[in-house]
C-alpha positions in Angstrom: 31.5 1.2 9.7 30.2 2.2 6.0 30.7 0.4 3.2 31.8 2.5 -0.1 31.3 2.1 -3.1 31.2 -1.7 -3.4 29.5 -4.1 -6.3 27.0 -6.8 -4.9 26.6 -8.9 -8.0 23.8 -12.1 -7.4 24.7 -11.9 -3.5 22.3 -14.3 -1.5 21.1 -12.5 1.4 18.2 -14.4 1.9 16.5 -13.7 5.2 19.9 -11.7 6.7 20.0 -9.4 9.7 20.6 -5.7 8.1 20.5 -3.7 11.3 22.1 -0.6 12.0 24.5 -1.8 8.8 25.6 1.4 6.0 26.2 1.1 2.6 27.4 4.7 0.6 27.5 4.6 -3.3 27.1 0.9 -3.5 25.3 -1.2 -6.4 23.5 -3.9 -6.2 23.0 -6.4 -9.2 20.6 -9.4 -9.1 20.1 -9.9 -5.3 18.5 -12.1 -3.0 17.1 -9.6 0.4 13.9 -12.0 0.2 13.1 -11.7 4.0 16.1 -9.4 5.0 15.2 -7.6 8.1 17.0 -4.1 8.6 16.6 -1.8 11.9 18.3 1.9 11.1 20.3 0.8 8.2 21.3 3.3 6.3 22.1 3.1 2.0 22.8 6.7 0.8 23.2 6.8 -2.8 23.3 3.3 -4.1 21.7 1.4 -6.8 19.2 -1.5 -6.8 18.8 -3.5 -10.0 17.2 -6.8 -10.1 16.8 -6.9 -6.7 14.3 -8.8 -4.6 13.3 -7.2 -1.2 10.2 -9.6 -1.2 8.6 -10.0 2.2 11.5 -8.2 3.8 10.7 -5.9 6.9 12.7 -2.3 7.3 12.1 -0.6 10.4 13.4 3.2 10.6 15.6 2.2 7.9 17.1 5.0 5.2 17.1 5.1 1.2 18.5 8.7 0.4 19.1 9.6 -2.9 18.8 5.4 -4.1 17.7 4.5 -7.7 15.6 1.4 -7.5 15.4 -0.3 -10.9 13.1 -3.3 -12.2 13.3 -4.1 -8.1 10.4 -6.0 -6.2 9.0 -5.1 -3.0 6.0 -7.9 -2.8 4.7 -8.2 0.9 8.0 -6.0 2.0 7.3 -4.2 5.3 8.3 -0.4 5.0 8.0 1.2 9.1 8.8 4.9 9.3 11.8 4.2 6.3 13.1 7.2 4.9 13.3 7.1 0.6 14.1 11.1 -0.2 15.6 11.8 -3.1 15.1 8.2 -4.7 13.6 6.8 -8.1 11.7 4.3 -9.0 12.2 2.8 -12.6 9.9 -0.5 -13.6 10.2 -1.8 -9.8 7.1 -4.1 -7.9 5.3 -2.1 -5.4 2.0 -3.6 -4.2 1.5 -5.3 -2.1 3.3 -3.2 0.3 3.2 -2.4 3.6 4.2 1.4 4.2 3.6 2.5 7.7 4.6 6.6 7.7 7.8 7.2 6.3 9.4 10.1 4.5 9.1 10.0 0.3 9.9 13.3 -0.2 11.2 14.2 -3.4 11.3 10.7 -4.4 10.3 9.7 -8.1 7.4 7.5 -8.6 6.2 8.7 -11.8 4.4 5.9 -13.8 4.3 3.6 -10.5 1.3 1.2 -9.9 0.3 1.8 -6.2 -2.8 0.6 -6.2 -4.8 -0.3 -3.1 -1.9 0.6 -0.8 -2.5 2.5 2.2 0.0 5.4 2.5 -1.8 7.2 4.9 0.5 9.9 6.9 3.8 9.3 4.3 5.5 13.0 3.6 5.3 13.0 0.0 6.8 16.3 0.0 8.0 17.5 -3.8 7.2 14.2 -4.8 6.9 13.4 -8.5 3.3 10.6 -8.8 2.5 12.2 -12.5 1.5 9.2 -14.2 1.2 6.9 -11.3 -1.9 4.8 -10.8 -3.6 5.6 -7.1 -6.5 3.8 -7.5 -8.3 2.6 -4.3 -4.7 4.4 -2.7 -5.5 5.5 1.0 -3.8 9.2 1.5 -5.3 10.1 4.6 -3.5 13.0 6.5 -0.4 12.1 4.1 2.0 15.4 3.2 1.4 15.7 -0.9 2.8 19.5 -0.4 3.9 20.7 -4.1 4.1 16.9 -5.5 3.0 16.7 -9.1 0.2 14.7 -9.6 -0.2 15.1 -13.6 -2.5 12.7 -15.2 -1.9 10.5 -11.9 -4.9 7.7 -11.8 -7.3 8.9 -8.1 -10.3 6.6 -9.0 -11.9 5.9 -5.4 -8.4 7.1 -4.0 -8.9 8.8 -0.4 -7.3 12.1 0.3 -9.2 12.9 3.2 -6.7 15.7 5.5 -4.5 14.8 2.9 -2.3 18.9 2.4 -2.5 19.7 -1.4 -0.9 22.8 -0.9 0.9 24.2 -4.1 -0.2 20.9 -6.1 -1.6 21.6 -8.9 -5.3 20.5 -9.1 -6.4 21.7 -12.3 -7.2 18.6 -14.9 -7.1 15.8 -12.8 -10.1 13.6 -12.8 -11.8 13.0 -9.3 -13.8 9.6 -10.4 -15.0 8.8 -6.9 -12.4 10.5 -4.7 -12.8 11.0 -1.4 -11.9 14.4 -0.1 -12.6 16.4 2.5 -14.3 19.8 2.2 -11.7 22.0 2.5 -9.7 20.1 -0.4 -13.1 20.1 -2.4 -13.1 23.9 -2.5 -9.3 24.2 -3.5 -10.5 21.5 -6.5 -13.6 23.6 -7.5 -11.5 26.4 -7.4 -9.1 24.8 -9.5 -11.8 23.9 -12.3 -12.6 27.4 -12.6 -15.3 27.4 -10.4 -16.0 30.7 -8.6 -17.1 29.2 -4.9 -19.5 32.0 -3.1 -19.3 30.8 0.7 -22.1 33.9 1.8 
């Protein structure tokens, strides 16, 4: 059974069992899910402030439509989770573990993910403008219309990475790695006229 629309004020959950538990419109203020452990919980529309999800391990586990605010994720464990539609604000994302997952449409604008490997995430519609990738592993991950303005990609890897409908034009490449399909939509996007005969 869901719970709605509840207030978790300095709650203790300190290594608790989350599983298959569903929380609608609920906020969460100043708690403990150090070590938590959810299997296909579900929190649809509820807000996270203060909270501490370090070290805790979410396995197909879904954060529609969540705002995440001044939270902390260090060493959490994120296995095919589903975040679309939420926002980070100020929140503690690396280390991370982030093994596929669906992110789209989800705010990250301003975020420091560097060094994490996000490799195969749908980042569909995502908003990373800002966001510092640096060292970030993208490989074969969905970036599909995301914005990416003035996002940090020094020695990111986008290899089979889809940039369609991002736009390209004015980011800086500083030791990128891309494949050569994605290096042709970039020329292209610098103004470059590419003659392939």
């Amino acid at each position: 059974m869901a719970v709605h629309e509840e207030h978790f004020s300095d709650v203790d959950w300190y290594g608790e069992e989350l599983a298959d538990r569903s929380f609608v419109e609920c906020t969460f203020t100043d708690c403990d899910l150090t070590e938590a452990r959810s299997k296909g919980g579900s929190f649809d529309r509820c807000e996270f402030r203060g909270v501490r999800f370090n070290a805790s391990v979410h396995e197909a586990s879904s954060f529609t439509g969540c705002l995440f605010h001044r939270t902390s994720f260090f060493s959490a464990v994120l296995r095919g989770c589903k975040f679309t539609g939420s926002r980070f604000i100020e929140s503690k994302l690396r280390p991370l573990t982030v093994e596929g997952g669906k992110w789209s449409y989800t705010s990250l604008r301003g975020a420091d993910l560097r060094d994490l490997d996000l490799s195969h995430v749908s980042f569909e519609e995502a908003d990373l403008a800002d966001a510092n990738l640096g060292k970030v592993r993208l490989v074969g991950a969905d970036l599909t219309r995301a914005t990416l303005r003035n996002a940090v990609l020094d020695d990111a890897d986008l290899t089979a990475a889809d940039l369609s409908g991002v736009d390209l034009a004015g980011l800086a490449w500083r030791r990128t790695k891309v494949d050569s399909m994605q290096a042709l939509l970039i020329a292209e996007a610098q103004g470059v006229i590419v003659d392939d005969g």
